[in-house]
N, C-alpha and C positions, 0 to 999 in steps of 0.2 A: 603537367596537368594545368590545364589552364582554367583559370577562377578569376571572378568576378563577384564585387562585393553591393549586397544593399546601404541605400544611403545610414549614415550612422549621424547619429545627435550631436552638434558642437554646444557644450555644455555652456561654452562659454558665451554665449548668444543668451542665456537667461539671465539677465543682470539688473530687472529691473526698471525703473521710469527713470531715464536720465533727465529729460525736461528744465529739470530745475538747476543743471550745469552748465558753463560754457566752456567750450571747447577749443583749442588750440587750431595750427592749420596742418591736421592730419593728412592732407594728402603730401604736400611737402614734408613733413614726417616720415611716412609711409616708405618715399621713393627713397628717402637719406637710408629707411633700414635696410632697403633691400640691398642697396649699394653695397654698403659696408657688410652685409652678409656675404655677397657672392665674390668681395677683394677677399676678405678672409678666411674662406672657404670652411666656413663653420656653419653647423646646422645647431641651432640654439631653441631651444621649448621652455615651455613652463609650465609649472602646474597646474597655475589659476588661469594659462592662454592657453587654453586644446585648439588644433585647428581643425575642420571639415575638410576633408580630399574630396576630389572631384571621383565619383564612383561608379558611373557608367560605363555600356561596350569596353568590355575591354581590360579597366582598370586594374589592377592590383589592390589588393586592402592590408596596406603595408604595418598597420597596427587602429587598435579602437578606443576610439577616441575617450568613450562611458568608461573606457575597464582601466584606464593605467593603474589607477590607487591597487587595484587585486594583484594584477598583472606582473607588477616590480617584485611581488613577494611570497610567489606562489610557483613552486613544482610540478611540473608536471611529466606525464609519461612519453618515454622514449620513440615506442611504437606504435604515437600518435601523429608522429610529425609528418608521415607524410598527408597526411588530410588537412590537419590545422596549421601548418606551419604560416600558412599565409595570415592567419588571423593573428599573430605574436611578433612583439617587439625580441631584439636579442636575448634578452634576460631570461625569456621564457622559452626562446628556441635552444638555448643553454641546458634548463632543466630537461627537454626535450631529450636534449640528446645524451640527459649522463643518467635516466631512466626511472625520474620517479612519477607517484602518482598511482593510480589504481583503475583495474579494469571495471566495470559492473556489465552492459551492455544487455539493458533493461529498457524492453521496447511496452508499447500500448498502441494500436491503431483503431481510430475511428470517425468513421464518413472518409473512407478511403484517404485518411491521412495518419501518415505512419512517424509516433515522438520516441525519439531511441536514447538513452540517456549509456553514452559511451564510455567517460572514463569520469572519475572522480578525483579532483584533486585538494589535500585539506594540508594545514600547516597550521603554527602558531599563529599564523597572521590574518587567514579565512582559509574560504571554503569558496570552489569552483567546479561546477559542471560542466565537463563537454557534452553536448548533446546535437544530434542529426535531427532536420527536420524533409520527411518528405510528402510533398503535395502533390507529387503528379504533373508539376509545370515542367514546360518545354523550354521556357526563356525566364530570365530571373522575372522576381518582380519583388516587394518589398510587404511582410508577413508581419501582424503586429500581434499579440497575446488577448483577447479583453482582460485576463486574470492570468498571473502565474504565483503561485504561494510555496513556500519552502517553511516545512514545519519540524519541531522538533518531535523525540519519541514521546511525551507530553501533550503534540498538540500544541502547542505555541509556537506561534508563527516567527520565524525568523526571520523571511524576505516575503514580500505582498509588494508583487509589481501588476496595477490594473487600472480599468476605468480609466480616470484623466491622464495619471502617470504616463499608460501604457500608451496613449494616444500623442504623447505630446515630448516625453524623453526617456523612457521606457528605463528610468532609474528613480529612485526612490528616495528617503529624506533620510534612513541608515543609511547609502552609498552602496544598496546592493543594486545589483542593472545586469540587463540579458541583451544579446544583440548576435546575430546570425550572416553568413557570406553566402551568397551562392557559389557553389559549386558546378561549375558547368562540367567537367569529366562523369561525376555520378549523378549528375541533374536533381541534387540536394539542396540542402540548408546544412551549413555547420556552422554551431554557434557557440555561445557558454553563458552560463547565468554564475555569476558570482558576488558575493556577500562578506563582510568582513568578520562574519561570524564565526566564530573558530568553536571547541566545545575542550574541557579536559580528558586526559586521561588517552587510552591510544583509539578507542570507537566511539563511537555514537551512532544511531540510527536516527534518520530522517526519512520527511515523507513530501513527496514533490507533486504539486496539483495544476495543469493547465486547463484553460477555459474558455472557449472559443477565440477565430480567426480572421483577422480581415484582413482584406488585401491593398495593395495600391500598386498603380502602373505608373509606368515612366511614358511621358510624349513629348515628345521635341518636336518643334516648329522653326522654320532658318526663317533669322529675321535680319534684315540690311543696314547693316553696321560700317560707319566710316570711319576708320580711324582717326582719318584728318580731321572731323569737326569736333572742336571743342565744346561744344555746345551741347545740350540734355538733347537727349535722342531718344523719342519717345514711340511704344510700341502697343497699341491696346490685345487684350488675352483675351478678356472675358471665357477663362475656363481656369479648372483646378482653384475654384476661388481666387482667382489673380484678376483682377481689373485689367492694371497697366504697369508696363514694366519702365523703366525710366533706366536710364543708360549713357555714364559720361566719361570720354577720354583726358586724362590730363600727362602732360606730358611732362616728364622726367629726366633726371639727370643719364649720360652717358648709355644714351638709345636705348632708354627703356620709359616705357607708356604703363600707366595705372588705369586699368578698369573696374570703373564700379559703379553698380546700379542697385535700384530697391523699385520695389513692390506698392503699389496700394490692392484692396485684399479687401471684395465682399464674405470670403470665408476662409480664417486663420487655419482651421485645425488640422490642415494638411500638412504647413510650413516646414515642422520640428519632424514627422514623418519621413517626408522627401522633400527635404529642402531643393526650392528653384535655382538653377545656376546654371552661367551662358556657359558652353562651351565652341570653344574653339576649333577650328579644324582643318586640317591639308587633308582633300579628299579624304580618305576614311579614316584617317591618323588621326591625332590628337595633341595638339601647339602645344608642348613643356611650358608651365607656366614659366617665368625668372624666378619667382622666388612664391612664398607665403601665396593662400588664397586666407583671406578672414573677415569673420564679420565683426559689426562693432559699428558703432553711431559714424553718420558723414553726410558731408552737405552738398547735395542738388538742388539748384537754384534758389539757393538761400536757405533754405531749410534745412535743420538737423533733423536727420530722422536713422532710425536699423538700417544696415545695406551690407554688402559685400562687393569686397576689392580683394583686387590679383593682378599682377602685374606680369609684363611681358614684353621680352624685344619690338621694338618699331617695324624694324625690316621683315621680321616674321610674316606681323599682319596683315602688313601691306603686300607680299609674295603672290605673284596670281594665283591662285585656285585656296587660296585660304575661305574660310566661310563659318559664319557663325548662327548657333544652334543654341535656342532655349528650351530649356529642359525641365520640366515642371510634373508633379504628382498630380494622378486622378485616384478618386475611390473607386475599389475592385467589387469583386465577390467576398461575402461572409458566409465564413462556416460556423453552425452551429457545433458541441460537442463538447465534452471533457474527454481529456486524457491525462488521466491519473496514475503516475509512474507506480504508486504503493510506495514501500518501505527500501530504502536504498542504506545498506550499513556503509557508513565511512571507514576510512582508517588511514591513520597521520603516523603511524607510527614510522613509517619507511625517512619520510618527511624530517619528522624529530632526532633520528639520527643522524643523519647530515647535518643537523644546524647547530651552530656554536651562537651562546650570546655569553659574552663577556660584559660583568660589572667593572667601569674603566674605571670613575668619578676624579676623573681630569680637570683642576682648574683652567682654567684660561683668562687673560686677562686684555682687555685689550681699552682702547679709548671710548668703547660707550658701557664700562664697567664688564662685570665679572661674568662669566658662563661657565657652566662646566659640563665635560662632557660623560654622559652617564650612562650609556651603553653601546657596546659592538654585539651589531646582530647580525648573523652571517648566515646566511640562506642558498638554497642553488641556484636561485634567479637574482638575488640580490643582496648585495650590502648595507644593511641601517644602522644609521647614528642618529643616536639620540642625544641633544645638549637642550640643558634648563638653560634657561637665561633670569640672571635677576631681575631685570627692569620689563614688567608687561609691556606685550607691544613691542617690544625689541628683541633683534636678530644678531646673529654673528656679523658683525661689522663687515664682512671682504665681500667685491665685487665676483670675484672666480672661486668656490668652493670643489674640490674634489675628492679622489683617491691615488694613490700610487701602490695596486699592486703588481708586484715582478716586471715591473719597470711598462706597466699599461698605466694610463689616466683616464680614471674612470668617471663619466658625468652622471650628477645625479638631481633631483628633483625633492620637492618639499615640502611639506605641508605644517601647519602650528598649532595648538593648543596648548590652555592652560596648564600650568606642571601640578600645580594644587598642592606646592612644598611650603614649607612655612620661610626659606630663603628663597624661593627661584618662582616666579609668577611665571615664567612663556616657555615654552617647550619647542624646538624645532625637531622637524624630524627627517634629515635626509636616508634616500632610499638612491642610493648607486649601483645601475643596472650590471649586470655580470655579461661578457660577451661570450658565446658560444663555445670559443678556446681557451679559457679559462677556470679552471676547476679551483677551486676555493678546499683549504683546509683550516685545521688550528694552527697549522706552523707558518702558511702563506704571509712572510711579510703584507704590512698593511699601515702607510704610515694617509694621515687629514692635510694634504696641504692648503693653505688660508695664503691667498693672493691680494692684492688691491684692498689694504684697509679704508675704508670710509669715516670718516668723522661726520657724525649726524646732528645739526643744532635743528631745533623745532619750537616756535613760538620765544624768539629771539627777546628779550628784554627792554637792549637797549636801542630807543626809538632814535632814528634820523631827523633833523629840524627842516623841512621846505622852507623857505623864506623870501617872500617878495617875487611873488607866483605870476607871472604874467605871459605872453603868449612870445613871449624871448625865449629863448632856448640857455637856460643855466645849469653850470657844470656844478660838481663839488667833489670833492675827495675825502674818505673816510675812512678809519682802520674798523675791522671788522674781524675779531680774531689774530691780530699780528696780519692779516690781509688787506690790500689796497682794493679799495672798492672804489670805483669813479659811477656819481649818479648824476645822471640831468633832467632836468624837469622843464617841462612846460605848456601854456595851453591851447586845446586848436577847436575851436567850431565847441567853447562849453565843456571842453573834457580836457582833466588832467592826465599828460604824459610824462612815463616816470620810469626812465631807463637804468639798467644798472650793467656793470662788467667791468672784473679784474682782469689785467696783462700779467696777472700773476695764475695759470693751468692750474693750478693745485686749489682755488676758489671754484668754485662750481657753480659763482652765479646765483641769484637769486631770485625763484622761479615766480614764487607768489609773495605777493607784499598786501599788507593792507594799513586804512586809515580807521580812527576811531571815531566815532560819535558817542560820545556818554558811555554805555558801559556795550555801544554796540560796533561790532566789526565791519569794513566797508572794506569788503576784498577788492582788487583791483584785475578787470580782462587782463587773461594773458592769450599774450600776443607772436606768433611766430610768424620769422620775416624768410620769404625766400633766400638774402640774400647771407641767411648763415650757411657754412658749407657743410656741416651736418649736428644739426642742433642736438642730436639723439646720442652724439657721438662726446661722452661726456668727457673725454678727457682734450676736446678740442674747440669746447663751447659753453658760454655762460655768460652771453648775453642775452638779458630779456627786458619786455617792455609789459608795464601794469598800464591797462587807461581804467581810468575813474570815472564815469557819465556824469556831467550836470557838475563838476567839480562847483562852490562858489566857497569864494576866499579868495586870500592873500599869503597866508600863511597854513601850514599843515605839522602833523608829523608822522612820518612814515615808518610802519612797524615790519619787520622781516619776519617771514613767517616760519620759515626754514631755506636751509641750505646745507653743502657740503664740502667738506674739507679732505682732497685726494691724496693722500698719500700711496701712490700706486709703484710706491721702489721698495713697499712696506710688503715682505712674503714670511712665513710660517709654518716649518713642519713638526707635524706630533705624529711621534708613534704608539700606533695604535696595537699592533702584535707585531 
């Protein structure tokens, strides 16, 4: 069957006014990750970086982006999978297939659009609905809610996804969020709305309210892109509220080229909708990106502003009959109308029997003090560990965190809060996804392997002396921790430079320094140089440079703000059952 998915929300694009920061040289950055991803041949994620796929003609919607938090820890039914499968990461094509989860298949139609609430799935951990939406369309297009509410038998709302939410990332300040694929075989919507709300006991009733629909379309326009010029390549839209699209190649190490361009925008509220992005293309086909697409701050013609970059072979580009395509949202038709599911009873009971949690309360000890590890949670889609941490703010020291069960390594993902103990202030919580062949019991060896310990100093003490500051270039050598630190300083055009870097690997360099005035702090730009061979790549770099604007002096002292100490021959196994 073939499926294609509407655009879905990169969360991580709402971060706020950076403005007030400066930023390093991410495009250099950028091409070091990709590199050392595709030597390594690891796909690596993170909780707090989701990334946006490109989702047109065609695409696959190989997981969503809104739902991972539900996703890792939620059940679901067996003789779903062939509708939803494309909507779920492994973890949950797993539950899929060892059959839990609940049928209901509780339809409502109105103004010739028919909302079908198909299967239910609840756990200790939330609650997730599959649901079918059909509109009558011929070719996707991208369907947003005004209102979706999920209440309890009470009448108290559980999940209220609307209004701005709904228009701009159709998830909510609990973490519940709804988001739908088309379906091109049944010319549908399949989608899921889920909430971390769980209820006790093996039922509960709920009651599920949607409330009118608006649409948007997708329009591409080929616009003539040269890979060769380095220079901002600039395209005016004036449509889907896009002015001008702005568009620059920078080139990369070992034949691969970084694209990334950004928007000016007489009307935002589309963006978060159907996010605009060029795509690529050989005749009707679609150029594999190299690596990552993401968005996140970067600089066209001197300006930091929002954009997206992706990267891609050289020789690709340049192939005759390549050609590029920007693809940008319009507003559709709105439908007016409620469809109001009624009373939908849950039940987790199927759920609950599968799952083992184990009280471990595992000490662990390592260089940035004590943690301990205080629950195995073992679910059909997923593995949880839960560890306090004494020190707020602080995490399990290792670079590589995993599982080893029956001789599989499982990766997993994490999120933090408060423990609220009267010994352990931070709580980490990984969640290690279950692959499809893997059936989990109580007897299922399960040991935490802990890789690459880190040593963390932060707001260093003891200050460095500059001395006899002038636009000479002066070396000095320092211990810093049993480590050799070599700094030089000096000044050019009014501005103090202020380099630092151990020949000792196991130094990580120090990233940010700053100077003091009276009781106030005078951080220093940092600065990355092309000619590291991959500054990201931390076990092979730590050299950096602080400039100071307007430095005036002779003398200073320079404060380390943090740094790190690798010990990466340092590994770790606990068992877990």
């Amino acid at each position: 069957m073939k499926k294609r998915a509407n655009e879905i929300v990169n969360l991580s694009q709402q971060l706020g006014d950076d403005s007030n920061h400066s930023y390093p040289d991410f495009d250099s950055m950028w091409m070091r990750i990709e590199a050392a991803r595709n030597e390594q041949g690891e796909l690596k994620t993170s909780a707090t970086s989701l990334h946006t796929r490109a989702l047109f003609r065609g695409r696959r919607l190989a997981g969503l982006s809104v739902a991972v938090f539900i996703l890792l820890a939620t059940p679901a039914l067996a003789y779903m999978t062939g509708n939803w499968d494309f909507i779920y990461h492994s973890g949950v094509k797993s539950a899929l297939q060892h059959g839990f989860g609940q049928q209901l298949d509780k339809t409502v139609t109105n103004n010739d659009v028919t909302f079908t609430i198909d299967t239910a799935v609840s756990d200790d951990n939330g609650t997730a609905l599959l649901y079918s939406l059909d509109t009558g369309d011929k070719k996707e297009r991208t369907w947003i809610f005004d209102h979706l509410e999920l209440k309890d038998s009470k009448g108290d709302s559980i999940a209220r996804i609307g209004g701005v939410e709904a228009m701009t990332s159709r998830i909510n300040s609990d973490r519940s969020s709804y988001s739908h694929a088309w379906d091109e075989g049944s010319g549908t919507y399949k989608g899921i709305l889920e909430t971390p709300w769980t209820f006790s006991g093996n039922e509960a009733d709920v009651q599920l309210q949607a409330r009118g629909l608006k649409a948007y379309d997708y329009v591409g326009i080929p616009i003539a892109l040269d890979p060769h010029q380095t220079g901002v390549q600039s395209f005016p839209i004036h449509a889907g509220g896009i002015k001008e699209l702005n568009v620059q190649f920078v080139q990369g190490e070992k034949g691969h080229v970084l694209l990334k361009y950004s928007f000016s925008y007489t009307d935002d509220s589309i963006f978060n909708i159907v996010a605009p992005q060029i795509q690529v293309k050989m005749g009707e086909k679609t150029v594999e990106r190299t690596g990552y697409k993401m968005s996140r701050p970067i600089v066209i013609e001197g300006a930091q502003e929002w954009g997206t970059q992706e990267s891609y072979s050289m020789d690709k580009l340049l192939q005759s009959g390549t050609s590029f395509e920007f693809v940008y949202g319009v507003k559709g038709s709105h439908i007016e109308g409620e469809w109001n599911i009624g009373t939908l009873t849950l039940n987790k009971e199927k759920s609950l029997q599968a799952s083992i949690t184990r009280d471990l309360n595992m000490p662990i000890r390592s260089v940035q003090g004590d943690s301990i590890i205080r629950k195995l949670i073992i679910r059909p889609t997923a593995v949880k560990l839960e560890v306090e941490n004494k020190q707020a703010f602080r995490r399990l020291p290792y670079r590589k965190i995993s599982l080893l069960v029956n001789g599989q390594k499982l990766q997993g993902a994490q999120t933090f809060e408060y423990a609220n103990t009267p010994s352990h202030g931070y709580k980490q919580v990984f969640a290690f996804t279950v692959p499809p062949d893997l059936r989990l019991t109580e007897d299922t060896p399960i040991q935490l392997l802990l890789e690459h310990e880190i040593e963390e100093y932060t707001d260093y003490k003891k200050p460095i002396k500059l001395k006899d500051i002038t636009d000479e270039k002066k070396v000095m050598r320092v211990d810093i921790e049993g480590y050799p630190l070599n700094v030089s300083y000096y000044t050019k055009d009014g501005d103090l430079y202020v380099e630092n870097e151990s020949e000792n690997q196991k130094f990580s360099g120090v990233t940010q320094t700053f100077l003091k005035r009276g009781n106030e702090r005078v951080y220093g730009d940092v600065l990355f140089f092309q000619w590291e061979e991959n500054w990201l790549d931390w076990e092979n770099s730590n050299k950096f440079v602080n400039v100071y604007r307007g430095f005036k002096g002779t003398e200073t002292e320079l404060y380390l703000y943090s740094f790190e100490i690798r010990h990466s021959d340092r590994e770790w196994k606990v068992k877990l059952q």
